[in-house]
FIFIFI-133290 format. One line per 4 residues: number of its first residue (from 1); their letters; for each residue x, y, z of C-alpha. Coordinates in steps of 0.1 Angstrom, whole numbers. Layout:
NUM> A> X:Y:Z; ...
This chain:
1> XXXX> 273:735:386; 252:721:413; 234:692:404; 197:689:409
5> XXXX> 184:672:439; 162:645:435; 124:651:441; 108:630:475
9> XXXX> 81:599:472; 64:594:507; 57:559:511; 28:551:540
13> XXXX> 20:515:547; -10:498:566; 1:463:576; -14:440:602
17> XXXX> 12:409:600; 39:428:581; 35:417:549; 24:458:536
21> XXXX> 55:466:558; 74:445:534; 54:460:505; 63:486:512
25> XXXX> 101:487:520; 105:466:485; 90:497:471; 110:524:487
29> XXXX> 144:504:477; 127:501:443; 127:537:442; 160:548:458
33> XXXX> 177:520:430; 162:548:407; 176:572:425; 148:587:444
37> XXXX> 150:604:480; 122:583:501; 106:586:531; 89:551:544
41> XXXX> 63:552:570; 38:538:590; 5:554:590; 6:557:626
45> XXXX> 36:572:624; 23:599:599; 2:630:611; -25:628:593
49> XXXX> -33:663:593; -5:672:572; -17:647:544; -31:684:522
53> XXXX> 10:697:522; 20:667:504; 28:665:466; 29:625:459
57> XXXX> 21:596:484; 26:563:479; 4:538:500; 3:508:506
61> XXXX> -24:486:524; -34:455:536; -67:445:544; -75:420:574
65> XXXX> -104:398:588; -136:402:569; -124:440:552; -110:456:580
69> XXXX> -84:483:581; -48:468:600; -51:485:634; -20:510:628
73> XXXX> -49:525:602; -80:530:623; -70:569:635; -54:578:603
77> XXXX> -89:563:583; -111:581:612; -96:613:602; -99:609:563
81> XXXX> -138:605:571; -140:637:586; -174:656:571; -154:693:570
85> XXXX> -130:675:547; -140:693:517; -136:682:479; -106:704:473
89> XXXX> -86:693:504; -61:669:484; -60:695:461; -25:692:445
93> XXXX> -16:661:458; -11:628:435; -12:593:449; -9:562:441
97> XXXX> -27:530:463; -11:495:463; -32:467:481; -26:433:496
101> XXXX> -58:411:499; -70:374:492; -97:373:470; -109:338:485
105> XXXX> -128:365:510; -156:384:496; -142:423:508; -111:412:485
109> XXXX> -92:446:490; -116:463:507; -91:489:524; -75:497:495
113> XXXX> -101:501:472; -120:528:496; -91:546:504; -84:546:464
117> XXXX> -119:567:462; -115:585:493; -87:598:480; -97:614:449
121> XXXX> -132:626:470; -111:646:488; -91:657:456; -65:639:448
125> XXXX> -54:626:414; -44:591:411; -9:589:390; -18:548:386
129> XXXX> -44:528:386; -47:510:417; -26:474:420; -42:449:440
133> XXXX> -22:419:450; -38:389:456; -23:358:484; -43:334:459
137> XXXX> -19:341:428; 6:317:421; 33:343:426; 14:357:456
141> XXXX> 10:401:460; 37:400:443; 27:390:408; 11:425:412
145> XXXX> 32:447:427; 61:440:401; 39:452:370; 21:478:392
149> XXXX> 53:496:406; 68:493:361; 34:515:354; 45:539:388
153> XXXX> 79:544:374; 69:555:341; 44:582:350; 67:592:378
157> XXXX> 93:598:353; 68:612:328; 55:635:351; 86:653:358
161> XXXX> 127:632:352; 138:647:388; 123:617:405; 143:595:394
165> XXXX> 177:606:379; 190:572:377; 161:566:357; 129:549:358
169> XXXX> 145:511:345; 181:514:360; 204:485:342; 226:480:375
173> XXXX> 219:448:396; 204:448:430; 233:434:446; 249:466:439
177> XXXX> 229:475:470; 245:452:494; 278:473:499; 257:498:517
181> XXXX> 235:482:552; 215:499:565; 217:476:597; 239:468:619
185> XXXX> 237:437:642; 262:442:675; 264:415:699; 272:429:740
189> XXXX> 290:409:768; 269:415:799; 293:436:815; 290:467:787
193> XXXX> 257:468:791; 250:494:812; 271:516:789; 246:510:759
197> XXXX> 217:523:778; 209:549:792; 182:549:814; 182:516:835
201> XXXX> 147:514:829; 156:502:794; 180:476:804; 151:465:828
205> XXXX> 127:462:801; 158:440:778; 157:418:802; 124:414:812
209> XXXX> 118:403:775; 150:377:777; 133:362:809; 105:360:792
213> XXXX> 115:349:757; 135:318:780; 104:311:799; 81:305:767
217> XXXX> 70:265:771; 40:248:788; 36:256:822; 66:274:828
221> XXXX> 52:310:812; 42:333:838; 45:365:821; 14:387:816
225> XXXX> 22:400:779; 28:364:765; 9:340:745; -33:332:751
229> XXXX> -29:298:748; -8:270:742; -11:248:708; -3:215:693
233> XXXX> 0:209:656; -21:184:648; -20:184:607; 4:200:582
237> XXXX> -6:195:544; 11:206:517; -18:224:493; 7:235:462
241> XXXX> 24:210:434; 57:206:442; 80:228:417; 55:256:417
245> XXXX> 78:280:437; 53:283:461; 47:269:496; 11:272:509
249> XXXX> 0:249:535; -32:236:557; -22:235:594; -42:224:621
253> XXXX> -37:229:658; -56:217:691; -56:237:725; -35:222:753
257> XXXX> -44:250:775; -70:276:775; -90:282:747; -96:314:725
261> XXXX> -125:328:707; -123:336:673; -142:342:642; -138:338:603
265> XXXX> -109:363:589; -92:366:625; -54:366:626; -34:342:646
269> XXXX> -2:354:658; 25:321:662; 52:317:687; 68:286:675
273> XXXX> 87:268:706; 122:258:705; 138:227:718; 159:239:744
277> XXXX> 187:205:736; 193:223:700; 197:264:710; 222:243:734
281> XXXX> 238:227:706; 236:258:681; 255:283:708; 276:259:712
285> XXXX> 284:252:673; 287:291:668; 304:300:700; 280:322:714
289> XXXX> 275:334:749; 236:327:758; 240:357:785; 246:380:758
293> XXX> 224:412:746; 218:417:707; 211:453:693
């Protein structure tokens, strides 16, 4: 007798610094530990369009600056908005909405709460209430997501058992997971690199970035794609009692070369700088070749 195969979960995430992305992939594994088939997304990656053929979506959904959508969200939000969407469009279609926010910010969750009602506008049913995890709990998003994905599980399983045929609360230990990668980290002398790629326009672009990446300090950086300015950390402060199990900190910084407008809620994107004298002393230590390409 053929056994049954396990029903899909679509997981669609919205990040802006990657912190949905890893939302979102704790989630999915979450799932598949249950034994659940799932599918994990970007929203820019998803058609939009075929939102209306789906039976259950899981989304999950940052919100940046002063309650923004991430920019990966902007078209797929645009085309939710649509006027000729009608009532009945999500018809069918269950959903559940987890969102990452700060509520130190007066939009806390902005994203996530209006797709949570433009969702059932459009017909949908919500399977969960919607979690919202919040940067200023001690625990951080996560002190949501854990109690929000137990309440998933359960209707899930409620709603039919073929979700998850492991179960919704599987006894076996995560680790259980770690006999089966699902990456793969090769490291390629020079000379078999032209057999990896296969257009030379790709080894081009490899090595435009390694120039690049090797390039990165003060006054050496010529490259048009790198940083908008150059930084110097002026204050670090610890802001969490120590033994808390969290580390949040004040930083400061002051320009050492052009300077960059900004506003409240604005993202800053951080190249840290290496001292060259210690990735010396580290290839060394791990006999690595520095000329080498890492897939």
């Amino acid at each position: 007798m053929k056994a049954k195969q396990s029903k899909a979960l679509l997981i669609l995430y919205a990040t802006q610094t990657g912190n949905a992305m890893d939302a979102g992939e704790r989630t999915g594994r979450e799932a598949e530990r249950r034994g659940c088939s799932v599918t994990l997304l970007s929203v820019d990656e998803y058609d939009a369009s075929s939102l209306s053929r789906e039976e259950t979506v899981i989304f999950v959904v940052s919100t940046t600056g002063q309650g923004d959508t991430p920019d990966s969200m902007k078209v797929f939000w645009r085309f939710l908005l649509q006027r000729h969407l009608g009532k009945n469009w999500l018809e069918g279609m269950r959903f559940a909405v987890f969102g990452l926010g700060d509520s130190s910010y007066p939009k806390y969750n902005f994203v996530a709460k209006k797709l949570d009602k433009r969702l059932s506008d459009l017909g949908a049913v919500a399977l969960v209430e919607r979690g919202l995890g919040d940067d200023q709990h001690p625990s951080g998003y996560e002190g949501a997501l854990d109690p929000w994905m137990s309440s998933l599980w359960r209707m899930l399983n409620k709603i039919d058992p073929n979700f998850f045929p492991n179960g919704p609360d599987p006894v076996e230990s995560e680790m259980t997971l770690l006999d089966q990668p699902k990456v793969e980290v090769r490291y390629h002398d020079i000379g078999e690199v032209n057999s990896q790629f296969s257009v030379a326009a790709d080894l081009q672009s490899r090595e435009k970035d390694i120039e690049m990446a090797r390039l990165m300090s003060p006054g050496k950086f010529s490259g048009k794609s790198g940083p908008s300015c150059f930084l110097k950390m002026t204050k670090n402060k610890l802001l969490t009692k120590a033994g808390c199990g969290k580390d949040v900190r004040h930083f400061e910084f002051e320009f050492v070369s052009s300077t960059v407008r900004y506003e409240v809620g604005d993202v800053l994107e951080v190249l840290p700088g290496q001292n060259p004298a210690a990735v010396d002393v580290f290839l060394q230590r791990c006999n690595l070749n520095p000329e080498s390409f890492i897939t």
